[in-house]
C-alpha positions, 0 to 999 in steps of 0.5 A: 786597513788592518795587516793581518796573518794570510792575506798576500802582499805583492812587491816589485823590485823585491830582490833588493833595498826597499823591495825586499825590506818591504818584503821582509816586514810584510812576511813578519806580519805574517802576510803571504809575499810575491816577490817580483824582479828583473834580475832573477838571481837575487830574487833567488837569493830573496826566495831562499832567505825569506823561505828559510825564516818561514815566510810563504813566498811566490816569485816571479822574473818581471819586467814592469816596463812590459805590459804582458809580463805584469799581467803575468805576474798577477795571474800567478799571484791570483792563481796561487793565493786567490787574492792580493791585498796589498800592492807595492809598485816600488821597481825603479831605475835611473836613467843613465843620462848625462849632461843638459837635458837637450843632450840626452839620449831618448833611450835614457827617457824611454827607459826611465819611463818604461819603468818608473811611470810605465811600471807603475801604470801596468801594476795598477790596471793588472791588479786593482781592478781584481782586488776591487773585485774581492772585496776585501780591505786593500792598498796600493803604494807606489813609490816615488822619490823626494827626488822629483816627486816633492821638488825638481832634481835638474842634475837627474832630470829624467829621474826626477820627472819620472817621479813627480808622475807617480805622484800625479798618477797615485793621486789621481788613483786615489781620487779613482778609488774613492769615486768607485767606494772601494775599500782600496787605498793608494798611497804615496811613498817618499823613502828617506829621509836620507839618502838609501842604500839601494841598487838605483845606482847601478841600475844600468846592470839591468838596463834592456838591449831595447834600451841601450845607450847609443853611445858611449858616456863621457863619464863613467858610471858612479857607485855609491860607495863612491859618491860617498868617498868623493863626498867624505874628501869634499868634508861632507857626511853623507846619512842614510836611511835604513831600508828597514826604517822605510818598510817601517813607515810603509806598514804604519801607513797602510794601518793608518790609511795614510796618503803621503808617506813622507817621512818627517824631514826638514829640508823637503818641508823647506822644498815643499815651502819654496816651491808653494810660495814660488807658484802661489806668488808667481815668482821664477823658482828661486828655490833652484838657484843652487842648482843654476849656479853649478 
């Protein structure tokens, strides 16, 4: 597909990180932006930054966990530029939970679920069917995590399942579309491959009173700059990914028609190497033994 002045990119969670980065390198491109967030004063920060370096831009306040308000977005979206082009079904939370997975609540699974599989699911049935309809060049990029998606994060369970999902879900999209003819494309977005700068840390901001934790954690909440400090005094250097870096890679492969955005990394090829053995030689998954042994 060819990016080109005046065709439309809609963005969810796109007040901040990746979101907006993808928000930013669409709006250079010249596409028309439909920001798309939970929390409506940094999408109105985003507005007034993006509007101020001349980007056309439309937003609206969404919950993807809610079916009605994703249709909502894209009948805006439909209503104010007539087609959508590109897709990005990017809003993510995690969890909140803590301890073994037998110890969690189910709000913390509803929650994840609602947004990171759910959120995916409504943006797909509300937009594609009407870009099908238009009949011009389209894509779809859903964002997953090395987290799950490539391989079992046990310490962020709900996390990581929520993620390996997408990825079944674009791949089964992907499968959809060819079988329909379509010009639309679906890809799958593995940010890194450091670790990123974003607000899923503090996810918990955002978190619905339907959703609320029904008692209090044991631990409190940690940031990254946190994380970051602990990890410094155990002697390890934490390197990150600029979100830029990854919008980046998000409009080279939508060029390219590239189903696995997955940046070069030699610790997920590792991952993807242990887990492919373990299963093709039916073996007990080794590859977590790091994790068994905390």
């Amino acid at each position: 597909m060819r990016l080109e002045p005046g065709q439309v990119a809609v963005v969810t969670g796109a007040a901040s990180g990746i979101g907006l980065a993808m928000a930013r390198r669409f709006a250079a491109e010249g596409l028309r932006v439909v920001l798309a967030d939970v929390e409506e004063g940094a999408l109105r920060e985003a507005v007034a930054e993006l509007s101020a370096e001349g980007a056309d831009v439309l937003a609206r306040p969404v919950d993807v966990g809610e079916r009605d308000s994703v249709v909502a977005l894209a009948d805006a979206a439909y209503d104010a530029f007539g087609a959508v082009h590109v897709l990005c079904n990017n809003a993510g939370v995690g969890s909140g939970a803590e301890g073994r997975m037998w110890e969690h609540e189910p709000n913390d699974w509803k929650w994840a679920f609602s947004v990171n599989v759910w959120g995916v699911f409504h943006g797909i049935q509300a937009f594609v069917p009407r870009m099908i309809a238009g009949g011009a060049p389209g894509h779809v990029v859903n964002t997953s995590s090395a987290d799950g998606g490539i391989a079992p994060l046990p310490t962020a369970s709900v996390y990581a399942v929520t993620k390996a999902a997408v990825v079944t879900m674009t791949e089964s999209l992907y499968a959809h579309l060819k079988a329909e003819g379509t010009d639309v494309g679906a890809s799958v977005l593995f940010p890194g491959p450091h670790m990123l700068r974003t607000g899923l840390w503090e996810s918990h901001r955002n978190r619905p009173d339907r959703y609320a934790k029904q008692r209090p954690r044991k631990t409190p909440y940690r940031s990254l700059d946190q994380y970051e400090a602990a990890m410094k005094r155990a002697g390890h250097q934490v390197e990150f990914t600029p979100v830029e870096d990854v919008a980046e890679h998000v409009v080279d492969g939508i060029r390219a028609d590239r189903f696995w955005m997955l940046p070069e990394s030699e610790h997920s090829d590792r991952q993807i190497r242990a887990r492919s053995r373990s299963m093709l030689e039916r073996a007990n998954p080794a590859y977590l033994e790091s994790f068994i042994l905390d």
